[in-house]
N, C-alpha and C positions, 0 to 999 in steps of 0.2 A: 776843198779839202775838209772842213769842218761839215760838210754836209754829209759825206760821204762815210766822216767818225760818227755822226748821229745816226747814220743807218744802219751801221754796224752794230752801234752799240742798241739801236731797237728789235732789230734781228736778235741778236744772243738773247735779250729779254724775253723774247717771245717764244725761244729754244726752251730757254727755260721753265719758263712757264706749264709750257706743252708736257716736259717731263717730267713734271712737277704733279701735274693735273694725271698723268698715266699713272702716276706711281698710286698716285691714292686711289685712284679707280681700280689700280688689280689690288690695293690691298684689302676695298671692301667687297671686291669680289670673294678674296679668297675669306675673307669674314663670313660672308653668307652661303659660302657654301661650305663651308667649316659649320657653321651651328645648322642646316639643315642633314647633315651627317650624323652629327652628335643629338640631333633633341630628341628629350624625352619627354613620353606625357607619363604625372604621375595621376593613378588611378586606384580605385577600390576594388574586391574581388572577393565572391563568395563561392562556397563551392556545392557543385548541384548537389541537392540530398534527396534520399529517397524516404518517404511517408506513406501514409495513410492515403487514398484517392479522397475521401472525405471532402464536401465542399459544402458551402451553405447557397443556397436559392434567397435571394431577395424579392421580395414583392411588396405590391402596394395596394393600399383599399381602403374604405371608410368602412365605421361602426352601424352595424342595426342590432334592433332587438331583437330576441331571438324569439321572444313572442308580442305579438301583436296584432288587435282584434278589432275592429266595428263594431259594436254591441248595439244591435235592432230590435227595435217589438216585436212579439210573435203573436199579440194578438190589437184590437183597435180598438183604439177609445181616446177617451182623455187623458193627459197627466194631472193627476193630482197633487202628485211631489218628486220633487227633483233633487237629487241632494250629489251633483257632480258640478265641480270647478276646475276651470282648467289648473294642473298642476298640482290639484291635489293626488295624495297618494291612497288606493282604495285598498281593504283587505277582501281575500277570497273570500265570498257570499254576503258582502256588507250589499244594502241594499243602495241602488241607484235611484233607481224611481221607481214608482206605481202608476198603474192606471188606473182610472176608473171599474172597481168589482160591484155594482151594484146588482146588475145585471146576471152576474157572474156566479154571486153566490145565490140568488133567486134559482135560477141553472139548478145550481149543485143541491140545493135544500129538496127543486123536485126530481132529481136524477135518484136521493137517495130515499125519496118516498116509495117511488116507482120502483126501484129495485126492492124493498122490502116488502113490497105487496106482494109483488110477482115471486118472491122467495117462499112467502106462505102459502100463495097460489100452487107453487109448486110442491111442497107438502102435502098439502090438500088432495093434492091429485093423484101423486106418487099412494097415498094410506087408500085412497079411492081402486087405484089400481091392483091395489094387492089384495081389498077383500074380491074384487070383481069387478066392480060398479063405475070403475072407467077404460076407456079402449089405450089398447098401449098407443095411439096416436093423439089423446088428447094427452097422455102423462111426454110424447117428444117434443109437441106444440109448449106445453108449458115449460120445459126444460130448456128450449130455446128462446123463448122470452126473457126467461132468466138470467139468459147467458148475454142478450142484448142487455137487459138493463145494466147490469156490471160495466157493459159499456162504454154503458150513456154516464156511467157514473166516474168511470176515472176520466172518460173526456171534459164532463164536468171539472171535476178536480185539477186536470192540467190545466183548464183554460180558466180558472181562476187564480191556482199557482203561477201561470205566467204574466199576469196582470202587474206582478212583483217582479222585476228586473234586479237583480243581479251580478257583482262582479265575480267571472266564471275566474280569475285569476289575480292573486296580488300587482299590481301596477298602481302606474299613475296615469293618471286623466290627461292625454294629448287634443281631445277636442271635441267640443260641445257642442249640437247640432241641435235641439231644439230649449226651450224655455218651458215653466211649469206651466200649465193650462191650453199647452198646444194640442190637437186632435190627431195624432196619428194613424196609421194604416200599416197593417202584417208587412214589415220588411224594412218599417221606417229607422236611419241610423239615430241615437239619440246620443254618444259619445264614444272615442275612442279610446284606448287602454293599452299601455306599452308597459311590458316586464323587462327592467335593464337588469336584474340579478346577472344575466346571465346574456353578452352579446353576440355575433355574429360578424368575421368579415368575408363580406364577399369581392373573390378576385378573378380575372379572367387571368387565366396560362395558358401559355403558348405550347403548342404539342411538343415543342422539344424538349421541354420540360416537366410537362405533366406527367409521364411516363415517368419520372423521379420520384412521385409522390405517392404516398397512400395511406388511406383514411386509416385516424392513430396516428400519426406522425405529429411530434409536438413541435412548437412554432415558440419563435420569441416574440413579441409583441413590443414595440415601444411608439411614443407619443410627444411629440414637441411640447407638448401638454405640461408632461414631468420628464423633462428633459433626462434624471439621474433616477427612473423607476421604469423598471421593463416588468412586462407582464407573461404569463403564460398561456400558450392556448391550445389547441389539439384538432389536427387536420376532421371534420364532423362530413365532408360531404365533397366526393370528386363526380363531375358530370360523365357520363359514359358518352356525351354527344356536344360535338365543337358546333361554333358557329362556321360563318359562309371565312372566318378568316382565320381558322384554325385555331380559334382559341377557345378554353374549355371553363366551364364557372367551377371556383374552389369555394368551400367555407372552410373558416374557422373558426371553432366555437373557443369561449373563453368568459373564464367567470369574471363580473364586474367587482373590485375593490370598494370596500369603505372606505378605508383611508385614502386611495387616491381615484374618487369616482371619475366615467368617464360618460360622456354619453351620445347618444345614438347620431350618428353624422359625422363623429371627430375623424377627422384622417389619419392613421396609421400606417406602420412599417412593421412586415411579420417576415421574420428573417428563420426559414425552416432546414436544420442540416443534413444533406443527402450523405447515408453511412457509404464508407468506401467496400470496393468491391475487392482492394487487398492493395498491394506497394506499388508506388509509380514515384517517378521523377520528377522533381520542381525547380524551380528558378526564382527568384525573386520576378516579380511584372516592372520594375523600371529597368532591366536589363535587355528586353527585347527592343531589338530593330526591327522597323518596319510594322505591317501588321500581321495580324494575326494567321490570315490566309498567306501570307511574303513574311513569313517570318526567317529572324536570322538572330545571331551573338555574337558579341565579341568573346572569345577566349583566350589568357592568358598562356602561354606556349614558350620556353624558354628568352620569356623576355621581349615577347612581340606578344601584339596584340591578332588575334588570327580570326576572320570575318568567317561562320559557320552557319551553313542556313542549318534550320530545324523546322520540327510537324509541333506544335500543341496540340492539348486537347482541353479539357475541362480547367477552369479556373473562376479567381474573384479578386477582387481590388489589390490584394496583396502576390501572390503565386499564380504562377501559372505550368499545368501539367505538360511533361514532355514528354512528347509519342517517338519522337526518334532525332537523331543527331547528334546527341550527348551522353555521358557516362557517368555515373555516380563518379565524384571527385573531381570534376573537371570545375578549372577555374573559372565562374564568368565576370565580364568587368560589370561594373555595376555602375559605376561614376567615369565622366570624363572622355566618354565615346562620343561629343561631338567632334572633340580633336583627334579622332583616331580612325586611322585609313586600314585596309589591311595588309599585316607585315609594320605597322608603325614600333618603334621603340618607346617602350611602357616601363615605368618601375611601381613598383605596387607599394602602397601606402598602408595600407589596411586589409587586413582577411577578416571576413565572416562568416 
């Protein structure tokens, strides 16, 4: 008998129990599907506007001068004086070195002998000619001598002038190739000369780009260098001919600062803005789904969130142009699309 009350009364417990354990199972049933009815995602929302197509081109490149030369002898001899250091800064027509003229002006003393004789030779003959007493073939014979000596006499002169080397341009002295007393020969380098007044960057663009650009088109220029000073510069030179990978050499000229010099080699960033062609559509760029070829939006829509593909077209780190799918006005989400499907319940927090 006592066995039979202990079974009983394990049974009811176990009744119990059982409808104990149902009851809370459908009530977090109906819990979880009670707040997946009701959730909402709250999100931000800006609405598309229309502007300017206007966008800026970024690029990259380092600094050259815009002039720079090899300065060689043009004629051979000796040095007798050198007066170039690396880093020194030369003015146009200051002298760099000489050569040996001894030779030279020996040259020029009898070039301008020989021309003066043969000048009065030529008098002589011409007054000869006009009483009779010379044939008009001795007065061409001498008129042509004459005309060689003049000759022999500026060759003299320049190859004595060039004996004197000269800076053809303000710069400074990037490298020194011979020492005073060296013998050089017509062509030899004897230092080089870089003008930063005035720099150069050269960039390769991409043909789908370079079509944006043209020569005049001014550039902003900035520099890790001076991180809070931008520079100006102006499109100088677009190639009419790409290489084997479709890309085309730019410069852009730009005058070097005093106060924040820079120079030849530095790496920069020239950021050039292509004018718009008239009004298009944008979006903020952290509102797109997907990429840019699978593009898509979320749009705000009485309270849902509504999953819209779209076409872009031009854009930069901030906007991006919209070719079709949207409307001036339309809401898009901007924040909180990873929680969001399409058709989710949205409440909006914020317009932009």
């Amino acid at each position: 008998m006592k066995r039979i009350i202990s079974l009983l009364i394990l049974v009811l417990v176990l009744v119990a129990s059982g409808f104990l354990l149902k009851k809370n199972h459908d009530t977090i049933n109906q819990q979880h599907l009670s707040t997946g009815i009701s959730s909402v995602v709250s999100v931000n929302v800006t609405e598309v506007k229309e502007m300017t197509s206007a966008h800026a081109l970024h690029l990259t490149g380092t600094l050259s001068p815009v002039t720079e030369l090899n300065i060689a002898t043009q004629v051979q001899g000796q040095i007798t004086s050198l007066n170039v250091e690396l880093g020194q800064f030369k003015q146009k027509g200051s002298v760099l070195a000489t050569i040996d003229d001894k030779l030279k002006q020996l040259a020029l003393q009898s070039a301008l002998l020989s021309s003066s004789k043969l000048k009065r030779d030529l008098e002589r003959i011409e007054n000869l000619y006009k009483g009779g007493s010379a044939t008009e073939q001795q007065q061409d014979d001498a008129r042509n001598a004459c005309e060689n000596a003049k000759i022999q006499l500026e060759q003299a002169r320049k190859q004595l002038a060039d004996a004197t080397i000269i800076a053809p341009f303000s710069g400074v002295v990037t490298q020194k190739q011979v020492e005073k007393g060296a013998f050089v020969n017509v062509g030899n380098p004897i230092a080089s000369i870089v003008d930063i007044s005035k720099l150069k960057i050269k960039l390769n663009v991409s043909e789908s780009n370079v079509y944006q650009l043209k020569k005049g088109d001014n550039a902003n220029i900035t520099s890790e260098i001076y991180p809070d000073h931008s520079f100006t510069g102006r499109i100088s030179f677009i190639s009419e001919k790409g290489d084997e990978t479709h890309n085309y050499q730019v410069e852009i000229e730009m005058p070097n600062s005093a106060k924040y010099p820079l120079k030849a080699g530095t790496f920069v960033n020239a950021t050039v803005t292509i004018p718009g062609k008239g009004m298009s559509l944008f979006i903020p760029r952290e509102a797109l789904q997907g990429s840019s070829q699978d593009a898509s939006v979320f749009v705000a829509e009485n309270g849902k969130a509504v999953l819209k593909k779209i076409t872009v077209g031009t854009g930069n780190d901030l906007a991006l142009e919209i070719i079709s799918g949207l409307k001036k006005g339309d809401k898009i989400i901007t924040t909180g699309q990873i929680n969001l499907e399409n058709g989710k319940n949205i409440q909006i927090v914020e317009t932009k």
